[in-house]
C-alpha positions, 0 to 999 in steps of 0.5 A: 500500500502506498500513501502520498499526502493523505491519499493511498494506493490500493486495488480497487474492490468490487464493492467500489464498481460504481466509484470506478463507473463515476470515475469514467463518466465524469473525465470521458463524459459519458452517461453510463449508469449501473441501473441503466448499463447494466451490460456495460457495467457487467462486462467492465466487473467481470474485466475487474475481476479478471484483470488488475485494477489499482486506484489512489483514494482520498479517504474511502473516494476512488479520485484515479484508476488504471486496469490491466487485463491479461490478453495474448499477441502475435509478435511476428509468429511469437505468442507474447503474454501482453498487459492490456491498459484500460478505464484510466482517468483522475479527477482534474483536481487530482492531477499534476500530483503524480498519481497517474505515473505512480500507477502506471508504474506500479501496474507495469511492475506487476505485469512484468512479474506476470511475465507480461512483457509487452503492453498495448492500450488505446490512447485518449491522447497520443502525446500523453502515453508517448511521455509514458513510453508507449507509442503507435503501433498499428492503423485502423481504416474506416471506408465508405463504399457507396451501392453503386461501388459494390464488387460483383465476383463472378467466380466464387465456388463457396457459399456464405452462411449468416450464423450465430456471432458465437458460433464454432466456425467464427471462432475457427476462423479467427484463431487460424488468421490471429496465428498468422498475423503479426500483432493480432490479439489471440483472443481469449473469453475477455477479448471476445466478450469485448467484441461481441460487446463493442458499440462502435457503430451506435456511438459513431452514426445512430443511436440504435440497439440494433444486434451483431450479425455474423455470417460465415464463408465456406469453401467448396470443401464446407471449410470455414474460410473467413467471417463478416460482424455486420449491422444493417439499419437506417438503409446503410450496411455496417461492418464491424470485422471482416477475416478472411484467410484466402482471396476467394473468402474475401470475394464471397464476403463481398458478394454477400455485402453487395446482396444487400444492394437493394436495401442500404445506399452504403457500406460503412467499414473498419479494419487493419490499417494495412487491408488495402481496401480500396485497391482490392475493390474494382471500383477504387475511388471510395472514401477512406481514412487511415488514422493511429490506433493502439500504442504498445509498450515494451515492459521489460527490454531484456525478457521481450528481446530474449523471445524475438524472432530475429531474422537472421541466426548470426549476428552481434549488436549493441544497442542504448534505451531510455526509458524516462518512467521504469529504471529496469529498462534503461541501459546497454543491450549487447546482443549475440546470436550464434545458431539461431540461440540469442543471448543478452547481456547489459553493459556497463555505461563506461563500456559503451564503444562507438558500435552503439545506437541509442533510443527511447523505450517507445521507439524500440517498441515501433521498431521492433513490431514493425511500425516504422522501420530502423532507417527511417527513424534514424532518418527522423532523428528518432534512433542515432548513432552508429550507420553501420548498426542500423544497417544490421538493425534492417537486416535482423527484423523482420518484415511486416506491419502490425494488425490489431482489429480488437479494442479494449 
């Protein structure tokens, strides 16, 4: 239990779930309620139960908060345990006393010893998390394809089935593409309640209670081979979640949007920020934006490093990180790799010699998921030092831009 002038530190109960919902409403001014959300309200207790909620309180007042949920992400084929930050906020006459840093540090203190070396959120400002050691990780599109602009495959040998959003099949498919996509959440009972209980599309176009469908493509074996999460109301088509793990499968989805032709005007959707959307539509000139999404955070350098896929066998390197909030990440990484097996070793400040390059916790987070790549934040002054380290930085990563279509 910590204290800091009159005000402790402590994990929030249970008991305090209504606190936490206040909490909420007043910094993000919403309009939840216990009576009214209970949905909402249930979803967030279960999420407290199974996740790490800690908050300062002045007397029995809950005045800041973090959550921390256990979820696991692809990291170019590696399953990391990963420390999902959520429901953070202060009151404003609490803030600029250091409360937020303090959880935030602790909460990162715990997921380290849960062996939860990578750490993504959502952020609400992206210049406040970058000063805490976080930064951008992945896009998300939205896209609006009008009725007119609606693909019309002519050889798709499949079917397409509408299905329970739960069922079997939707679950298949999405396990099959969270294994092969780099940055993708391996969804657990938290994730998946989480999507099945996203309001996306009521919060940003209408005020609705209109349910998640969900409908299945198959291939001419009856294989599940990719699944749509829709909407359809007030004459427009909304999707939630298009997965497909072959060509054929995206082309049988579209087809099943484009046969509700007759019924909506436009087809409003989001996915990956990678998904070359318009380029694969025959008709390319609709309206699509392409804005940051999830931040990520390395927890602890050493261990995330000890596990990553590096692309080459053999390689020596040496590299500098600052990070301006958790000591145990600063310092010298000497990394050899003999065979494929990676060995790490901190180096002593005093040992530094000029083969080294420096940088900050949040771009070594970018860097190491793909984001961004070495040359170019050396180029935009984000990584300096040695050109001939950041050569062999391009040559040891691998390739590939995260893709995260969950939310928390």
């Amino acid at each position: 239990m910590n204290q800091r002038k009159g005000l402790v530190m402590r994990e929030i109960a249970m008991s305090e779930m209504a606190q936490s919902i206040d909490l909420l409403n007043y910094v993000f001014q919403m309009s939840m309620s216990i009576k009214k959300d209970r949905r909402f309200v249930s979803e967030k207790s279960r999420q407290f139960n199974e996740g790490h909620a800690l908050g300062w309180f002045d007397g029995n007042q809950l005045v800041s908060q973090i959550l921390s949920l256990p979820f696991q992400v692809n990291v170019h084929g590696v399953a990391y345990e990963m420390g999902g930050i959520t429901a953070i906020g202060t009151y404003p006459e609490y803030s600029s006393k250091g409360l937020m840093d303090s959880l935030i540090k602790e909460t990162l203190t715990v997921m380290r010893k849960e062996g939860r070396y990578i750490s993504y959120l959502f952020p609400f400002s992206i210049p406040y998390y970058r000063k805490k050691g976080w930064e951008i990780m992945c896009d998300i599109v939205e896209f609006t394809v009008k009725d007119t602009q609606f693909p019309n495959y002519k050889e798709v040998s499949g079917k397409i089935k509408r299905v329970d959003t739960r069922a079997e099949d939707v679950l298949k498919v999405y396990e099959n593409y969270a294994s092969r996509t780099h940055g993708a959440m391996i969804r657990n009972t938290i994730a998946w309640n989480e999507k099945f209980h996203e309001d996306f599309w009521e919060e940003k176009f209408v005020d609705t209670d209109v349910q998640l469908q969900a409908a299945v493509y198959y291939d001419e074996n009856d294989t599940p081979q990719g699944y749509l999460f829709y909407r359809v109301m007030e004459e427009n088509f909304y999707i939630d979640e298009i997965v497909y793990l072959q060509e054929e499968a995206r082309k049988g989805i579209w087809n099943f949007v484009s046969a509700h032709k007759s019924m909506v005007y436009n087809a409003y959707g989001k996915t990956a920020g990678n998904e070359p959307v318009a380029f694969l539509l025959e008709d390319s000139e609709i309206m699509q934006k392409v804005s940051p999404y999830f931040m990520a955070r390395i927890v602890d350098v050493e261990k995330f490093l000890q596990r990553y896929p590096f692309d080459e066998p053999d390689f020596h390197i040496r590299f500098q990180v600052s990070d301006r909030l958790i000591e145990w990440n600063n310092g010298i990484y000497d990394i050899k790799s003999e065979n494929g097996k990676t060995t790490i070793i901190m180096i002593d400040e005093n040992d530094r010699e000029d083969l080294t390059v420096g940088m900050s916790v949040q771009t070594l987070a970018t860097m190491l998921l793909g984001y961004k790549r070495p040359k170019y934040l050396e180029k935009i002054e984000r990584i300096k030092g040695n050109g001939d380290v950041i050569v062999v930085l391009e040559d040891i990563l691998p390739v590939g831009v995260p893709a995260f279509i969950d939310y928390f």
